[in-house]
DSSP file (Angstrom, degrees, kcal/mol; ACC not computed):
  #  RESIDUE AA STRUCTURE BP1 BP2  ACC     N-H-->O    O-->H-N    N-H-->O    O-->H-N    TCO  KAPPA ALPHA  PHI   PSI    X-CA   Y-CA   Z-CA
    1    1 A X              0   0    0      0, 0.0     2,-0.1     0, 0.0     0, 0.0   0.000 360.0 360.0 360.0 120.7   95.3  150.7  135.5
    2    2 A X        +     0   0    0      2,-0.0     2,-0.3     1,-0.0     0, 0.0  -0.473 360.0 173.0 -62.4 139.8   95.3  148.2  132.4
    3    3 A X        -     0   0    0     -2,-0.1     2,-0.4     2,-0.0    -1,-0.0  -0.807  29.1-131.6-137.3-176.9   92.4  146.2  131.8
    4    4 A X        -     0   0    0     -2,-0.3     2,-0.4     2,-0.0    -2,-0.0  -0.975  19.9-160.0-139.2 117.9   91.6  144.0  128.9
    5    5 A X        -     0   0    0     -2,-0.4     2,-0.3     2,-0.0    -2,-0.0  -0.885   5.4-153.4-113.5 136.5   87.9  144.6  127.4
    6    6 A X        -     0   0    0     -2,-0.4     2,-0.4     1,-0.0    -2,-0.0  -0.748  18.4-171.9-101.8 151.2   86.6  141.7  125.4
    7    7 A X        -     0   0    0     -2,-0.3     2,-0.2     0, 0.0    -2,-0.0  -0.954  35.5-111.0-136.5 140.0   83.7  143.1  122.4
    8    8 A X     >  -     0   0    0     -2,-0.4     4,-1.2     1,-0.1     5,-0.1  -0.634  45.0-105.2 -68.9 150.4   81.6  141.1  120.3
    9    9 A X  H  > S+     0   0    0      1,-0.2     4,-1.8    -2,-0.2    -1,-0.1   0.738 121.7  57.1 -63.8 -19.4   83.3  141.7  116.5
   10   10 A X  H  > S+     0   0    0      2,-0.2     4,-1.5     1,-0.2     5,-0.3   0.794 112.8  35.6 -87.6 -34.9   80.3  144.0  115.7
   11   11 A X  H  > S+     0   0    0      2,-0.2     4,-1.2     1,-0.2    -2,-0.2   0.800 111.9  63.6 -90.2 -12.0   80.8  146.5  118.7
   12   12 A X  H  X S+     0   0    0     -4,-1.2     4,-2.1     1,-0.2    -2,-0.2   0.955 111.0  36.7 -73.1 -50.2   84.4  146.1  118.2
   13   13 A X  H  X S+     0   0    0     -4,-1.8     4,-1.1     2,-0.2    -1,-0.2   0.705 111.3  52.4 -70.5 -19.1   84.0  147.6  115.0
   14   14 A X  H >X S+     0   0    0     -4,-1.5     4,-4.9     2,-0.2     3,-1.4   0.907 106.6  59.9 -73.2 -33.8   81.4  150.2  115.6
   15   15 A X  H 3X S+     0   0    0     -4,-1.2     4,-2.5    -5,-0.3     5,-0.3   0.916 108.0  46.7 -35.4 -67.4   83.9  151.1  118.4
   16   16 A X  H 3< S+     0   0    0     -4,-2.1    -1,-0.3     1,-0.3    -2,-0.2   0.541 111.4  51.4 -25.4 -42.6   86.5  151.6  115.3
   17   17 A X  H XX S+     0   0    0     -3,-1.4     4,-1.6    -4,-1.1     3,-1.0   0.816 108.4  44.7 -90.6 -57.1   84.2  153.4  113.5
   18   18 A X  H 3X S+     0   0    0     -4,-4.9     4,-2.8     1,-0.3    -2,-0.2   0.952 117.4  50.8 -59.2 -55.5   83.1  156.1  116.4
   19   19 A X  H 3<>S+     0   0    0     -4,-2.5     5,-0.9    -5,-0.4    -1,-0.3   0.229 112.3  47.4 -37.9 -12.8   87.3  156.5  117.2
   20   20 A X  H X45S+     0   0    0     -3,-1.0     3,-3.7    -5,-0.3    -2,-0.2   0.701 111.5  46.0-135.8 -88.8   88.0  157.1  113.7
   21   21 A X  H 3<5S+     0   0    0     -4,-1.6    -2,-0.3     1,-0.3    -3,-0.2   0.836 120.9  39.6 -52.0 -55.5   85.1  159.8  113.0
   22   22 A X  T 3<5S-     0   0    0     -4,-2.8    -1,-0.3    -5,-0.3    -3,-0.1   0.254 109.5-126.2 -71.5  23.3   85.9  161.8  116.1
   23   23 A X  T < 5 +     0   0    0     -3,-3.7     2,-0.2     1,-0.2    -3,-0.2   0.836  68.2 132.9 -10.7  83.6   89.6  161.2  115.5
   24   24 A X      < -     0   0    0     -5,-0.9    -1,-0.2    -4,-0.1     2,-0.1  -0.867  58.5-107.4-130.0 149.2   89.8  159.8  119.1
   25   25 A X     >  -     0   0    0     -2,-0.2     4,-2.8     1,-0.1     3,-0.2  -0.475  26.6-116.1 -84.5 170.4   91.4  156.7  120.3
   26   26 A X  H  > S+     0   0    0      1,-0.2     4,-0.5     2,-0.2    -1,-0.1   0.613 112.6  56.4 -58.5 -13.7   89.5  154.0  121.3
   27   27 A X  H  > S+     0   0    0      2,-0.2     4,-2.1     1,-0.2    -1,-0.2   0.756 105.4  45.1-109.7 -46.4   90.6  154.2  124.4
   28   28 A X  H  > S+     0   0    0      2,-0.2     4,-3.8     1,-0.2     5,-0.2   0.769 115.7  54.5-111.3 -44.0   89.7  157.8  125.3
   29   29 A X  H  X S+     0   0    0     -4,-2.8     4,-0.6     2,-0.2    -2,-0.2   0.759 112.9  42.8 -63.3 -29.1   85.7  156.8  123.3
   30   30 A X  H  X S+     0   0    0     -4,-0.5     4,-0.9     2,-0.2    -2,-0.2   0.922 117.8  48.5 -82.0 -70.2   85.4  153.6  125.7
   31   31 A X  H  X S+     0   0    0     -4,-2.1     4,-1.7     2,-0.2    -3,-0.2   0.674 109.2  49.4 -14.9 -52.1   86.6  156.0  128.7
   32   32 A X  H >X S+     0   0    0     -4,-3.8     3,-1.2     1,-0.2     4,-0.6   0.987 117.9  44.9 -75.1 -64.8   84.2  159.1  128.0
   33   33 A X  H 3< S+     0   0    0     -4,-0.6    -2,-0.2     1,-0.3    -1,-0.2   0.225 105.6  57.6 -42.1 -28.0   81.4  156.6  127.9
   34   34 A X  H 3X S+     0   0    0     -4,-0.9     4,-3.1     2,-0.1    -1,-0.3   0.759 110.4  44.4 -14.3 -65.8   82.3  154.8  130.7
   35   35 A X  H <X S+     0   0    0     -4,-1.7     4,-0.8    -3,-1.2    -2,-0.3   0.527 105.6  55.3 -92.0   9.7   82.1  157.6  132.6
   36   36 A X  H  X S+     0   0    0     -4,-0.6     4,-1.1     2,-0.2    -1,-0.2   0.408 107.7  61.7 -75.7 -27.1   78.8  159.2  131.3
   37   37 A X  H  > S+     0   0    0     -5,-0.4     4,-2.7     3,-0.1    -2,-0.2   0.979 105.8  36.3 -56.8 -70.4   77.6  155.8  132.3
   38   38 A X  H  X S+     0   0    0     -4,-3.1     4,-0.9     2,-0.2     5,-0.3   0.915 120.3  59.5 -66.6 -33.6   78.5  155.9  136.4
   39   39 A X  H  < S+     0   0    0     -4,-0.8     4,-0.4    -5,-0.2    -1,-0.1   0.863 108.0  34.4  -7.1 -71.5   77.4  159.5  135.8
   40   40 A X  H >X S+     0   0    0     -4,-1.1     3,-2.3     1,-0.2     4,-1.4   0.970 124.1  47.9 -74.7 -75.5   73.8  159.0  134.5
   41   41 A X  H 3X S+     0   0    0     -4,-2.7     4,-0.6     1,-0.3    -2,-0.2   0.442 114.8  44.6 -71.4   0.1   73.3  155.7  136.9
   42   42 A X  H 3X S+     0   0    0     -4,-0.9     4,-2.5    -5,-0.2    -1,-0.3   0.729 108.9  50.7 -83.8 -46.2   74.6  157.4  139.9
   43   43 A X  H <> S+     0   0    0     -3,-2.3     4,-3.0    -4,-0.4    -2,-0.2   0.903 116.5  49.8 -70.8 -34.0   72.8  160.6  139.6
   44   44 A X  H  X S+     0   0    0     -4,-1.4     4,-2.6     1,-0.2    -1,-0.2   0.822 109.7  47.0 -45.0 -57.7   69.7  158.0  139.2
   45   45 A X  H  X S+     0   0    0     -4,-0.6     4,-1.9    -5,-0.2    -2,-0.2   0.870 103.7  67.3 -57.7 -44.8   70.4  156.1  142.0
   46   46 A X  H  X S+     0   0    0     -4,-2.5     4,-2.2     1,-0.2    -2,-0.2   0.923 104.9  36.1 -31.9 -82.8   70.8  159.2  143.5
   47   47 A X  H  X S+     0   0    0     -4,-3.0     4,-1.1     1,-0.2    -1,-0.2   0.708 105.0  64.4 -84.3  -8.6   67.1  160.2  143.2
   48   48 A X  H  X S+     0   0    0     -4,-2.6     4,-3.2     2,-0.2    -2,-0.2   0.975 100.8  57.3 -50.4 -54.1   65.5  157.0  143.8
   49   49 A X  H  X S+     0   0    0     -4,-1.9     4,-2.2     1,-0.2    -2,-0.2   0.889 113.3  35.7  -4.9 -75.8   67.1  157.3  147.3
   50   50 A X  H  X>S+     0   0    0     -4,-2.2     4,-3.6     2,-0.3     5,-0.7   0.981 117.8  55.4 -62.8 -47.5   65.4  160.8  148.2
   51   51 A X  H  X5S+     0   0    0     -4,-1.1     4,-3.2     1,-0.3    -1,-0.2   0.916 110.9  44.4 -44.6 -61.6   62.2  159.6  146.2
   52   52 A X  H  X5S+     0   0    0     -4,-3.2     4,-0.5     1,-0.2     3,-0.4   0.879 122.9  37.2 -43.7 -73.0   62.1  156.5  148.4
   53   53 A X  H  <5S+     0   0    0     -4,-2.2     4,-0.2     1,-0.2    -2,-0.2   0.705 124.8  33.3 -75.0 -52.4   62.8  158.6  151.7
   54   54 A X  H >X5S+     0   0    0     -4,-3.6     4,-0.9    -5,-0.2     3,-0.5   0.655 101.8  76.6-103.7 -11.7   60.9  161.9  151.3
   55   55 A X  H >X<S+     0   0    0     -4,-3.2     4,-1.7    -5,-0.7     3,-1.5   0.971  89.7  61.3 -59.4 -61.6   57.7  160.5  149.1
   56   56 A X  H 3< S+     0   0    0     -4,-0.5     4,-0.2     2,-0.2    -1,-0.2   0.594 103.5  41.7 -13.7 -51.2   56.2  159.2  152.0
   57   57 A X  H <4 S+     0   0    0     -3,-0.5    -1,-0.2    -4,-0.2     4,-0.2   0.570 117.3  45.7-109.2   9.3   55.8  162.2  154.0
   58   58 A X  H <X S+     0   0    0     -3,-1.5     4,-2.3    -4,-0.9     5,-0.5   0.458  90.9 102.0 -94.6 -19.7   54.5  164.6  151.0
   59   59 A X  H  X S+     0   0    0     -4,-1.7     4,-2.7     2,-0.2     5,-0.3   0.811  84.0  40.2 -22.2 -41.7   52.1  161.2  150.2
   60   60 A X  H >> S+     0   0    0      1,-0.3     4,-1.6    -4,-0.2     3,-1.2   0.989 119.5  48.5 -91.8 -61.1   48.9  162.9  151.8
   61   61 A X  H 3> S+     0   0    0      1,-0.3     4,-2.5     2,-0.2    -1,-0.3   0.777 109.9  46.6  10.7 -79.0   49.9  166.0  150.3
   62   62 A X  H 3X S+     0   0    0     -4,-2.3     4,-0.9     2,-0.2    -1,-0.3   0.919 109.7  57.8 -48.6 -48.1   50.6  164.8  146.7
   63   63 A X  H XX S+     0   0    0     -4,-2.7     4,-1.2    -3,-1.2     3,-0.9   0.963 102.7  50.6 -65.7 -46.6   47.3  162.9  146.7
   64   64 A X  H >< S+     0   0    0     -4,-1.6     3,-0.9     1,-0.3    -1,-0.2   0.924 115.4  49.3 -53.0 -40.6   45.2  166.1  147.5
   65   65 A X  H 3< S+     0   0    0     -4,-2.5    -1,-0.3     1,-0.3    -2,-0.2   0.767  97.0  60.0 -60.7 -30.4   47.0  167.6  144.6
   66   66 A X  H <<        0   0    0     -4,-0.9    -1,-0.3    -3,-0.9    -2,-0.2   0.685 360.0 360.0 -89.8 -30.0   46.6  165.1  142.3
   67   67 A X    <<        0   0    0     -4,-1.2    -1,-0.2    -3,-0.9    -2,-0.2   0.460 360.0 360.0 -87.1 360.0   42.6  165.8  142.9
């Protein structure tokens, strides 16, 4: 799918700069990074979930430990 991504001139250029020094397009530098993005925040989301869900019934547990 084509998109159109708009950059402030300063990221536009670092952009330029990273693509150039890993002689990568830009395209391929936004892409890997993009998806190291939903990656990280997924995998995050992820364990908030469980944290939320399973903390509760180690609480009394955890606390005793903690002591």
């Amino acid at each position: 799918m084509a998109m159109t991504l708009r950059l402030p001139a300063e990221d536009s250029a670092a952009l330029a700069r990273t693509a150039e020094l890993e002689s990568r397009s830009q395209n391929d530098v936004i892409v890997t990074a993009l998806r190291e993005y939903i990656e990280r925040n997924s995998r995050a989301a992820l364990i908030d979930q469980i944290m939320d869900s399973e903390l509760p019934r180690y609480a009394e547990a955890l606390e005793r430990l903690g002591q």
